[in-house]
N, C-alpha and C positions, 0 to 999 in steps of 0.2 A: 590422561583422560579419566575422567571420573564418572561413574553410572550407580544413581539410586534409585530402586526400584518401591511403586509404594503402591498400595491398591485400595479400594472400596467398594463393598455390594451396596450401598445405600440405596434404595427403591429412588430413590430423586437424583437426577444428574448432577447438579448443581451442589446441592449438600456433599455426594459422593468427592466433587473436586476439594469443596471447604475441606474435606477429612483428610485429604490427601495431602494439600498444603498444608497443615496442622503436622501431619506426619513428619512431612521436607522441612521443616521448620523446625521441631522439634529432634530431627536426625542427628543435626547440627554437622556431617558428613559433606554436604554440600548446600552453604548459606546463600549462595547466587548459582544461576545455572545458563548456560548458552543454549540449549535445545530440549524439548521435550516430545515423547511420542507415545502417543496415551491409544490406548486398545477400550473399545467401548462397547456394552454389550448393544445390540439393537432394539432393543426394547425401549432406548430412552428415544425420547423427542427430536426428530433430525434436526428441526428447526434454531435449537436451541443450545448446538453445541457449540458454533463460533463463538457466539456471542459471551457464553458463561466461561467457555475455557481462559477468552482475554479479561474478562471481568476478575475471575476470581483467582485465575495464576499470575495474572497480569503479564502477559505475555504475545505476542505474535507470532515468537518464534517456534514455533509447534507445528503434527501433522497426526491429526488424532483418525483413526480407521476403526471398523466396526470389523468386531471378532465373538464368536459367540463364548470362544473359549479361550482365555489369553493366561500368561505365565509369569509369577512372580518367581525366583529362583524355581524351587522344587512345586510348588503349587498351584494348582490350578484354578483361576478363579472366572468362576461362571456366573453370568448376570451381575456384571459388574465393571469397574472402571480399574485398570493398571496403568501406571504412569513409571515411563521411563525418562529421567533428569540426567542429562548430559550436561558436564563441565570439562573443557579443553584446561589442562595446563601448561601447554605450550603454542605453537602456532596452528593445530588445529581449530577446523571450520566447518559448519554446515550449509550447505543451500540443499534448495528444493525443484525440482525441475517438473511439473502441472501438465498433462495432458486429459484432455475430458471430450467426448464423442468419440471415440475410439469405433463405436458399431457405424458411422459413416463408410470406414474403408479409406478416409481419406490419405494419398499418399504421403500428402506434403508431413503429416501428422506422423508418419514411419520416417522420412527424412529429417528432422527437425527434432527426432528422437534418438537418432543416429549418429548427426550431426556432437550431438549435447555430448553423448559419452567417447567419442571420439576425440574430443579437446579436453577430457578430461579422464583420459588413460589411466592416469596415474593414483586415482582419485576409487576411494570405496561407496562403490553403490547399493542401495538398499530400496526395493521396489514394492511397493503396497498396491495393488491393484483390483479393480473389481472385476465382478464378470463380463458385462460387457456384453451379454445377451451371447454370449457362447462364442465371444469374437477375439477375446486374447490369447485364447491360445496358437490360433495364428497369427497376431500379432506377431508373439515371437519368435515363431518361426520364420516370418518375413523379416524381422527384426537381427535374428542370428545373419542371415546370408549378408550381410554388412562386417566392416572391418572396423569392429568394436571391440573392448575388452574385453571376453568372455568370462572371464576366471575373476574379473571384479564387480558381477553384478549379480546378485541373489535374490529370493525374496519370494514373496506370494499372492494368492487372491484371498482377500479377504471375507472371509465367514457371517454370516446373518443370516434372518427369518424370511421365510418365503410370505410376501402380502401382494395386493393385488395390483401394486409395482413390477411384481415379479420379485426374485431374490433381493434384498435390501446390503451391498457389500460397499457402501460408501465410503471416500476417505472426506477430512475436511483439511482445509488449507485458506489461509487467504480469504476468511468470511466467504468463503463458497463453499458448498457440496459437489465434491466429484460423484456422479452418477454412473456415468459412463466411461469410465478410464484410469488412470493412475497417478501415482507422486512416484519419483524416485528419491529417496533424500541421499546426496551425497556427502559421502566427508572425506573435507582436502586433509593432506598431512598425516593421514590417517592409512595402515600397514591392513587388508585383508588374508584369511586364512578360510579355507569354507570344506567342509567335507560333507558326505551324499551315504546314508544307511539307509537299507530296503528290508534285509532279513527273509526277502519271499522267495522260493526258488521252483527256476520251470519243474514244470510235471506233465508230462504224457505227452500227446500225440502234441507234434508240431503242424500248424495249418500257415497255409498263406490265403490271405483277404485275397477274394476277389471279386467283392461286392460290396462297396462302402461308401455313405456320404457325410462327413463332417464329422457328426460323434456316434455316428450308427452303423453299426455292423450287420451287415444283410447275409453273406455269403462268404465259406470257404472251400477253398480245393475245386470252386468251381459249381457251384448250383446245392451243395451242402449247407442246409439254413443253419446261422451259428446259436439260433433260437430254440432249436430242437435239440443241437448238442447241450447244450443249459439244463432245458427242460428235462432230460435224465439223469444232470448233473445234481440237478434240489431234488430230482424225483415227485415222492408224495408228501411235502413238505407242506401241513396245514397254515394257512394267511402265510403264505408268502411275502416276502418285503425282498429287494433287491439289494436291502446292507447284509442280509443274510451271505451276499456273497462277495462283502469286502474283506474276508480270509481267504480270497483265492482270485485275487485282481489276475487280469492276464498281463504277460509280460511281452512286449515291444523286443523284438530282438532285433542287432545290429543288420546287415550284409551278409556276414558271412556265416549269419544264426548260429552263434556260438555265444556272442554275452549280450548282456542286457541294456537297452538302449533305453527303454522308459516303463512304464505301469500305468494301466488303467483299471480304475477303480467302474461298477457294475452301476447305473443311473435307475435305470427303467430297461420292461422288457415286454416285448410284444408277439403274436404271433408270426410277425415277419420280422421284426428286428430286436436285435439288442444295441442299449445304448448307453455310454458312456459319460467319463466329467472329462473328457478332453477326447482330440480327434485321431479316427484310428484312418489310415491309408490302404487302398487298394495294392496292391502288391509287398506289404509287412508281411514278412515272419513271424506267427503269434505262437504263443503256449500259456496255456491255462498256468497258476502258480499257487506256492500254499508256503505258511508262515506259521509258525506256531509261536504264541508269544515269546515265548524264552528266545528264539530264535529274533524276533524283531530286538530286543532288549540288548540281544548278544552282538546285534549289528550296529547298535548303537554306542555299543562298548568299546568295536572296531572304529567307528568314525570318529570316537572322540581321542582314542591314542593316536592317530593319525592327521587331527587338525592338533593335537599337541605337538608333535613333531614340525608339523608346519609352521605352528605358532608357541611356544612354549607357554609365555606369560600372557594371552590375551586378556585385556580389559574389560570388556563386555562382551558378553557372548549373545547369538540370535539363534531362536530355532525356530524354523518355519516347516510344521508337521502337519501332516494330511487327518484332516476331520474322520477317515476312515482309518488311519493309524490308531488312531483312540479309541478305536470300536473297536478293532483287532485287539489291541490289549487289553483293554479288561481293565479289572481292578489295578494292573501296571503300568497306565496308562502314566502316571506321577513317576513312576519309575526310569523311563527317560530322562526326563529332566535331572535327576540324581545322579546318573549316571555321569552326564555332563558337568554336573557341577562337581562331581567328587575327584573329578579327576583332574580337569581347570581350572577352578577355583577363581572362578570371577562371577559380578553380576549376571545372572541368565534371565531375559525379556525372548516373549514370541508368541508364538499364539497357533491353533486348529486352525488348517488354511482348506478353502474349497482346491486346490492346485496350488504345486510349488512351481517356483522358477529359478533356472539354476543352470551352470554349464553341462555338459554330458559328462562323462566320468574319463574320457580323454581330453578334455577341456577345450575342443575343436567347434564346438557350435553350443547355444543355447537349448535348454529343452524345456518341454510341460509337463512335469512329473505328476503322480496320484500316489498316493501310497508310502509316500519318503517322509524322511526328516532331512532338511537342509541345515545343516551346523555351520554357523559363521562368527568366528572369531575377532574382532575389530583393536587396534591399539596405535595408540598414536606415536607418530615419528618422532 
């Protein structure tokens, strides 16, 4: 399998793609290609992506998703279009598996979703997905308690501008806009490897929720507002912003509160609640957490000798990192991505995710992570 990665900031969509196939054409790396999956900033025209992407790549086989920040190897490129060209050199294959209305609740829609990866066990999946009006991340949770692949299906929610839609995290597929839901693109024949960096570690007092609805944290330890413990936490912090405190997401801890089960990154904060990019439960084990860059960079350093192991030679590499990961770092934010590539040495495609999706780090159920990098290795049989 073959992956070229090529991008454009061109203020017009359309031109952006001309640039890109001028690029792929010129690469001469890969003169035909089986699949493409292009990251596009939201700024451009939603109307007008099916149509130019088949026009001017000439192509159907695509699944292009809005990212405000997507990844060409080491680079970061913002307000702009990245295309990643897939070519199979042996019996590897892509399909695409479409689900849209997800904030329905409908079950047949979690059946039928369950179903898909269930017959194809064997098979690496990669999931794009939008918000969904705050509804996939119990999707998959409803989704894990199913006897699916765990360990072969990764991925994220895709990133865009808040309009009067509400968040814009569309995929396209099939001259349609997904609004409400996701693509998973599979590939048969194809060997995955995936590893999970956080770098954040608990700090202080351990609380248990017990007061919470969906992504809103009311109460701990019992009638203790967790909005007042905050409020001491920034202090007298002038114009407050609530990214002020994604260096110290809190961390989800397992059962026996001893490791880490997930991260949630800080949304909004009110006089009675605090609230989150994914949902926190009534009887979690929580602790505040802190990360210092060096520390997230170093865990990144960790995940990637350990998807080498798993995977020595992989072909394409995916990283699906949390839009607060990039805030957390700084100026090192590119520095991830090197990371990975200096030590794997294959194409790197991915992109700044509103939420990652990913197995738990005993690879026994699915989770909704905030704050991670998802490393996923791909190479064909």
């Amino acid at each position: 399998m073959i992956g070229r990665i090529f991008h454009s900031r061109h203020i017009s969509f359309e031109q952006a793609l001309r640039e890109i196939q001028l690029q792929r054409i010129a690469d001469r790396g890969i003169e035909s290609f089986d699949f493409v999956i292009i990251a596009i900033s939201s700024h451009y025209p939603t109307g007008e992506v099916n149509e130019s992407i088949e026009r001017v790549l000439g192509t159907q086989n695509y699944l292009a998703f809005h990212a405000t920040d997507a990844f060409h190897d080491e680079e970061t490129v913002h307000h702009g279009v990245t295309a990643l060209f897939i070519c199979f050199k042996r019996e590897g294959r892509i399909e695409c598996f479409v689900q849209d209305n997800i904030s329905s609740q409908n079950p047949e829609i979690l059946e039928s979703t369950a179903s898909y990866l269930r017959k194809r066990a064997d098979a690496a999946h990669l999931i794009f997905a939008g918000m969904c009006n705050a509804n996939l991340a119990f999707f998959i949770e409803k989704l894990s308690r199913y006897d699916i692949p765990m360990e072969n299906l990764q991925g994220g929610i895709c990133s865009g501008l808040k309009t009067k839609e509400g968040l814009v995290t569309y995929q396209f597929r099939d001259k349609k806009v997904i609004k409400d839901g996701f693509v998973i693109v599979t590939f048969h024949n194809v060997d995955i490897a995936t590893s999970i960096a956080t770098g954040f570690e608990p700090v202080g007092v351990q609380y248990t929720v017990t007061k919470a609805k969906g992504y809103r944290l009311y109460e701990v330890d019992d009638h203790i507002s967790f909005a007042r413990i905050i409020d001491r936490l920034v202090g007298s912090i002038e114009n407050f912003k609530p990214e002020y405190l994604w260096y110290t997401p809190i961390v989800i801890l397992d059962e026996s509160s001893e490791n880490l089960l997930t991260l949630r990154i800080f949304r909004d904060k009110k006089s009675e609640w605090v609230e989150f990019y994914g949902p926190v439960k009534e009887g979690q084990k929580i602790k505040l957490s802190y990360g210092e860059r060096e520390q997230l960079v170093d865990a990144d350093r960790k995940s990637a000798a350990l998807l080498a192991k798993r995977m020595p030679h992989p072909e394409i590499l995916f990283n699906f990192s949390c839009i607060a990961r990039q805030y957390a770092l700084e100026d090192l934010h590119q520095e991830e991505n090197r990371v990975y590539r200096n030590l794997l040495h294959a194409p790197l495609f991915g992109f700044f995710t509103f939420g990652e999706i990913g197995h738990d780090f005993s690879k026994r159920s699915l989770q909704f992570y905030n704050d991670t990098s998802l490393l996923t290795g791909l190479k064909e049989r």
